[in-house]
C-alpha positions as CSV (number, residue, x, y, z in Angstrom):
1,X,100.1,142.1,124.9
2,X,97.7,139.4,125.4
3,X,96.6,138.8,129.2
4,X,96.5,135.0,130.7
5,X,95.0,133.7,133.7
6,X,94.3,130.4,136.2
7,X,90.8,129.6,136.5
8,X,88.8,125.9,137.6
9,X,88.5,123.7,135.4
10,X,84.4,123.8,136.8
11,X,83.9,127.5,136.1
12,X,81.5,128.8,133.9
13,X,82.7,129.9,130.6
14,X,81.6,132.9,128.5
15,X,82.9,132.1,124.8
16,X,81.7,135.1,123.1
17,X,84.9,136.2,122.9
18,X,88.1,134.6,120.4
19,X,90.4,133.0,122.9
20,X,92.5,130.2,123.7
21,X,91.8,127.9,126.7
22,X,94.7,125.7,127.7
23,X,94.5,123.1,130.4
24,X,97.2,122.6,132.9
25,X,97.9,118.7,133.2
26,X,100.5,118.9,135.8
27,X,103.0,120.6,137.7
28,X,105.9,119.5,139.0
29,X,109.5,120.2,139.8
30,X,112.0,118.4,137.4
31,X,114.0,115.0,138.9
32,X,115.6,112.3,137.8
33,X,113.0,110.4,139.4
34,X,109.9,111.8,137.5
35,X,110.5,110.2,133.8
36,X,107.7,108.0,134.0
37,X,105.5,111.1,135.4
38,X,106.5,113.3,132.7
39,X,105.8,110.7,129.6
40,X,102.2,110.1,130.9
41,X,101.5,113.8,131.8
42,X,102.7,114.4,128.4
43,X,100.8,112.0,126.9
44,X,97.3,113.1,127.9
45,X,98.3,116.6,127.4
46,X,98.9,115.2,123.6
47,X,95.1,113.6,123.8
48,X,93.4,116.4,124.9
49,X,94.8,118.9,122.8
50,X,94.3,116.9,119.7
51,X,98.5,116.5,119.0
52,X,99.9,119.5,121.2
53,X,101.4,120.4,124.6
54,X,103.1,123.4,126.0
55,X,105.8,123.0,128.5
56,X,106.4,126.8,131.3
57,X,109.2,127.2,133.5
58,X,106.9,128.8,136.3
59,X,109.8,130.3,138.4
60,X,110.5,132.0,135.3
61,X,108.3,134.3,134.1
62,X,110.0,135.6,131.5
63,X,111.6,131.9,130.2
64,X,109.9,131.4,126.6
65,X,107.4,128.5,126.8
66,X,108.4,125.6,124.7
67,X,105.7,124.3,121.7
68,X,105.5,120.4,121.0
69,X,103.7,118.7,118.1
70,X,102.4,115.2,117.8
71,X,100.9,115.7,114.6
72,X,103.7,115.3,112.1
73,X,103.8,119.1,111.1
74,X,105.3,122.8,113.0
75,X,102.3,124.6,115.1
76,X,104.2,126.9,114.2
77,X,105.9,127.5,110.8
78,X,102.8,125.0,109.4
79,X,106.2,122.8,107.9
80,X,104.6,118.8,107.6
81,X,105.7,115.8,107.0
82,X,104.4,112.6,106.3
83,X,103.9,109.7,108.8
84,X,107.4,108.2,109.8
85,X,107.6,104.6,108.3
86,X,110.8,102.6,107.3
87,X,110.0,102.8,103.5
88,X,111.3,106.3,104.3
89,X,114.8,105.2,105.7
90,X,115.2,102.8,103.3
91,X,117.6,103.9,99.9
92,X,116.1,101.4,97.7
93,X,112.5,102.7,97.8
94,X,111.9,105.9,95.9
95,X,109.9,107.5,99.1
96,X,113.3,107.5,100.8
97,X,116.4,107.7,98.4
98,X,118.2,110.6,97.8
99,X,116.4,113.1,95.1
100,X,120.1,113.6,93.6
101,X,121.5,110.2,93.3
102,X,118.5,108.3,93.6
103,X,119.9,105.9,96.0
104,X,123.1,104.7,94.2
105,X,125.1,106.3,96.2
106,X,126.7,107.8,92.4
107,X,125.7,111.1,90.8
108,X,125.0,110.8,87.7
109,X,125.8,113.5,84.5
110,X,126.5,114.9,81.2
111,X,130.1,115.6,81.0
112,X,130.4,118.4,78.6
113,X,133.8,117.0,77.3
114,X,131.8,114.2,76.0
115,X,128.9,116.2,74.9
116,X,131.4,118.0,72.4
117,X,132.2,115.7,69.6
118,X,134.5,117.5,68.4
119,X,135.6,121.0,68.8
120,X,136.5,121.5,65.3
121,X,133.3,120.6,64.3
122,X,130.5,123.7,64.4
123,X,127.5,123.9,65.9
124,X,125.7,123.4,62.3
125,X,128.0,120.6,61.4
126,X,128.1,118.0,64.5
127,X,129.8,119.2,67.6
128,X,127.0,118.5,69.6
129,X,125.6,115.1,68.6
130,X,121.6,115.5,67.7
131,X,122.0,119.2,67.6
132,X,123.2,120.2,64.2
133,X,121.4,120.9,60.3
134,X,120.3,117.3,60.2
135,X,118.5,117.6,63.4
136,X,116.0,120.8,62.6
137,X,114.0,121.6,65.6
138,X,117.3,121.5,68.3
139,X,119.2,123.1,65.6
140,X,116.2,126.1,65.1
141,X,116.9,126.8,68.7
142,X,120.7,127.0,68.5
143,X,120.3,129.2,65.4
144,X,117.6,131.9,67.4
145,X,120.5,131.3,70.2
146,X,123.0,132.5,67.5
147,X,120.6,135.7,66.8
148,X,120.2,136.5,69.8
149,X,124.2,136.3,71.1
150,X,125.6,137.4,67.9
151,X,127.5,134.3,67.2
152,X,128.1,131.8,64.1
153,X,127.0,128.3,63.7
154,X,129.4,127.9,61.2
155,X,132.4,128.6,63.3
156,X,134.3,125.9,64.9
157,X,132.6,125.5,68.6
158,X,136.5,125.8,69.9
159,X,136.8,129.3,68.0
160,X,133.6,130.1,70.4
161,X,133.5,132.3,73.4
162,X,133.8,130.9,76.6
163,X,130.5,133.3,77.6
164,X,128.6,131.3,74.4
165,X,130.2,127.9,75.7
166,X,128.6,128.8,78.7
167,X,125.1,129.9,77.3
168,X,124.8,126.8,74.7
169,X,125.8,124.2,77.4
170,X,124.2,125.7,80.5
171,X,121.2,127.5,79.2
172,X,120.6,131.4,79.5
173,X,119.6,131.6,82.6
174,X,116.3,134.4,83.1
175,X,117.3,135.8,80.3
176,X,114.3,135.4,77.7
177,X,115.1,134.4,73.9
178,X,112.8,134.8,71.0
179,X,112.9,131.5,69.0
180,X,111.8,131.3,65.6
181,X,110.1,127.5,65.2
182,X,109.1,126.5,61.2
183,X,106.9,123.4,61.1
184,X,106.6,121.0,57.6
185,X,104.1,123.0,56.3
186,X,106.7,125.8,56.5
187,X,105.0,128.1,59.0
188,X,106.8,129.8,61.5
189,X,105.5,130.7,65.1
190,X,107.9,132.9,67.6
191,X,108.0,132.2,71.5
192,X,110.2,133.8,74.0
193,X,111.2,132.3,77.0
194,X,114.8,131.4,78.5
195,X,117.1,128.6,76.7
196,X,117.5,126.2,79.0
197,X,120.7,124.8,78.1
198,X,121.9,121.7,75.9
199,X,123.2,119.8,79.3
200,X,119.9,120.4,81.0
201,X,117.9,119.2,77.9
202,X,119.8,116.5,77.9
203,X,119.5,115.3,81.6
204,X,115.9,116.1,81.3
205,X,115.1,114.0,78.0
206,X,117.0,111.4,80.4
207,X,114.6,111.4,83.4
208,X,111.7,112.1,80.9
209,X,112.6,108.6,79.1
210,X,113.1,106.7,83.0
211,X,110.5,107.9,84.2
212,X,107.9,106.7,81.3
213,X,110.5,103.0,81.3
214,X,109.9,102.7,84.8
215,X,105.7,103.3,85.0
């Protein structure tokens, strides 16, 4: 356990060795009467530490001491944060609206029962608008899907699983597909990585195609 001790602030230091000074800026017992005391005490605690003061309960020995930051981040955890300024309460500017509703107040979605165009329809013929045959690269990946669950494209999408309902709409999750992609010239490539779902494809074309409006 690391030892700590009182010394004049007009001693003569050794700093060979890796340690912490701290200076005591006051000492006093807490009143009602003492506000002011304890804002300007705080304060050039705060200017000579560069940001940081430390407040002991010294008839407790054993009462943990208590860690302040000026600095906009933990001493601690090293958490930060920017500078507070009102762009930051303010839900019309982007610095300060909410990441999930971007400030509307109004989440917006995909709703899967508009997604499906129609249940009878399959997966190859148009149940999923901008998916099917016409559509070849989205429909490649449905098809490698298809492989890889052991399900039909030619089936009606409301004689499908829930579990490939599930998958199609909400992506695989982890799980690691190998997708077969043909370009014009009619070569193929394969590349495995996780489907991420027709939904999330769609919300992410969405922000994608904002995003580039907006800049």
């Amino acid at each position: 356990m690391a030892k700590s001790a009182i010394f004049p602030i007009r001693r003569n230091w050794n700093c060979k060795r890796n340690i912490t000074i701290e200076v005591v800026v006051d000492r006093f017992k807490v009143r009602d009467d003492l506000t002011q005391r304890l804002a300007e005490s705080f304060e050039t605690a705060l200017e000579l530490s560069g940001g940081t003061a430390v407040v002991a309960d010294m008839d407790d020995p054993k009462a943990e001491e208590l860690l302040f930051s000026a600095n906009f981040a933990c001493p601690i955890c090293g958490y930060s944060m920017r500078e507070l300024e009102p762009r930051l309460f303010s839900f019309n500017n982007p610095a300060g609206a909410c990441p999930t509703c971007d400030g509307l107040g109004v989440q917006q979605y995909f709703d899967p029962d508009r997604v499906i165009q129609n249940p009878e329809l399959s997966l190859a013929g148009g149940a999923i608008r901008g998916w099917d045959r016409r559509n070849f690269y989205y429909f490649q990946m449905l098809k490698s899907l298809a492989d890889h669950y052991k399900f039909d494209v030619e089936a009606p999408w409301g004689s499908l699983s829930a579990n490939v309902h599930k998958v199609v709409l909400y992506g695989s999750g982890k799980e690691n597909i190998e997708f077969k992609y043909m370009n014009d010239r009619g070569d193929t490539s394969i590349r495995r990585h996780p489907f991420e779902g027709v939904l999330h494809n769609m919300e992410r074309r969405y922000k994608e195609t904002e995003s580039s409006a907006g800049t």
